[in-house]
N, C-alpha and C positions, 0 to 999 in steps of 0.2 A: 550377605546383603548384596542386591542387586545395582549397582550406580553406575552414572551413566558412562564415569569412567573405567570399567572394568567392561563393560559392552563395547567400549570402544577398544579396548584392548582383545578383545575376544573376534573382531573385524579385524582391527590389524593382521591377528594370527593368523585369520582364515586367509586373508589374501598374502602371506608369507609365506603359508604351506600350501595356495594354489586352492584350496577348500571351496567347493560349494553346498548350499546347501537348501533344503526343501522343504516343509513343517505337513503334517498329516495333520490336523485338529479337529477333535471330536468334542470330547473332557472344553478345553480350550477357548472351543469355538471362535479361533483366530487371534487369542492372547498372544500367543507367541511370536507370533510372524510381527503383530503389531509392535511388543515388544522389541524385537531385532529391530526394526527398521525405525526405530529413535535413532538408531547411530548414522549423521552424515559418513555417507561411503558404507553403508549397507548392502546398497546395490550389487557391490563387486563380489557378494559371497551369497545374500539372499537369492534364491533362484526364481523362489515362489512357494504360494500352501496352497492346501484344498481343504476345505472346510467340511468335513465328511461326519456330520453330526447323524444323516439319519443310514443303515446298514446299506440300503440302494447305491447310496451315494460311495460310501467303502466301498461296494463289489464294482462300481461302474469305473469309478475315477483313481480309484487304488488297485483294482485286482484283486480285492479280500476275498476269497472264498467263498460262495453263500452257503456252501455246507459248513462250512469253520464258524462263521458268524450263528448258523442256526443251531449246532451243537452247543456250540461254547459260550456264545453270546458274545454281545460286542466287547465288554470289560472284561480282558482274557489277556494272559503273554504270547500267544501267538498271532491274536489279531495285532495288536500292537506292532510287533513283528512285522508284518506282512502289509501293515501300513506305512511304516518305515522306509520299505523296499519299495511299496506303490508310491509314494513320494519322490523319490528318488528316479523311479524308473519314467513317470509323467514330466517330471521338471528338468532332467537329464543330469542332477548335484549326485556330487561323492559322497554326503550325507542326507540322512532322510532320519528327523526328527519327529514320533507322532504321540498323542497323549489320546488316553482313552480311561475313561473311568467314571464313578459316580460320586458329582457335587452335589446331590441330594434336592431337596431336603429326605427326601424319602428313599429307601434302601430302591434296587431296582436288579430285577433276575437274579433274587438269592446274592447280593454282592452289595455290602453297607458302604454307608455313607463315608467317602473319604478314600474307598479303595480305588489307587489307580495304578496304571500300567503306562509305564514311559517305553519306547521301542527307540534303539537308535541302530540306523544302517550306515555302513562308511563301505564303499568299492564292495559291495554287493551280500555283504554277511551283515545279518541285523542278530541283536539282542533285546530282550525286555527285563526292565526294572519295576518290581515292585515297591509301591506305599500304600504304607495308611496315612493319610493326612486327617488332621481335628480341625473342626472349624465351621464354618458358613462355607455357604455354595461359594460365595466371593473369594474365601480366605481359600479355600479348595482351592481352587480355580487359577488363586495366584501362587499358592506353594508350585504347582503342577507345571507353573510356569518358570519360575524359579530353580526349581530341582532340573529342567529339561534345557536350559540354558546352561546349568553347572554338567552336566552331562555332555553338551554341546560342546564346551570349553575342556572338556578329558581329551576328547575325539580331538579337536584340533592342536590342544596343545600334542598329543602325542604324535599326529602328523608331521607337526613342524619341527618336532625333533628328529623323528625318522630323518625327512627330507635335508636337515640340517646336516644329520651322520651321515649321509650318503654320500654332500658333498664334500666332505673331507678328505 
């Protein structure tokens, strides 16, 4: 469960392990970011999003590939991926958080309703996670947000341990 105390712990971490960070949102369309910045002192770790709902907006402000995009389509682990990194690389954060996938109501490019692709980049290697989520486009939309904030919190708590054993 998401509360407001555990977002604020999740702030704290990032500015413990020096973390910033950047949101790609497609899937989203700007939940995330909005999300994050409920917490006073967000500032010091949010870098900024780009709201890249339509493919133009991926290849211009992300760097997504237009041949990636047009093979694979947008709801894919490598765009996701590559959104991540484009996040990252426009807002200048250690991480690049992006979500991409279909809240429906209706399936879209062969890809049902509920499948999404989480991408996370930290100091320039990105990964994508797959789901199915069940639901409304709403409930979509906020698992997607939910699952990408817990993902958010791996990357930095494991940060701040690194950085923890370093100084030892």
């Amino acid at each position: 469960m998401l509360t407001q105390t555990r977002l604020a712990e999740i702030v704290a971490a990032a500015r413990e392990a020096d973390i910033t960070v950047a949101t790609a949102e497609s899937l989203t369309g700007g939940l995330l970011a909005a999300t994050l910045v409920q917490v006073p002192g967000s500032s010091a770790m949010l870098q900024g999003g780009i709201i890249a709902y339509q493919n133009s907006i991926k290849e211009r402000l992300l760097g997504v590939s237009a041949s990636l995009l047009e093979t694979q389509g947008a709801v894919d682990p490598q765009v996701a991926c590559a959104m991540a990194l484009g996040a990252c690389s426009a807002a200048g954060a250690r991480v690049g958080i992006s979500t991409t996938g279909v809240a429906g109501p209706e399936p879209h490019q062969g890809k049902e309703v509920g499948h999404v692709y989480l991408g996370v980049a930290f100091d320039g290697e990105a990964k994508s996670y797959e789901y199915h989520f069940l639901g409304d486009r709403e409930m979509i939309r906020m698992q997607a947000t939910q699952e990408a904030i817990s993902l958010l919190e791996q990357v930095i708590n494991a940060a701040r341990e690194q950085k923890l054993s370093s100084n030892s």
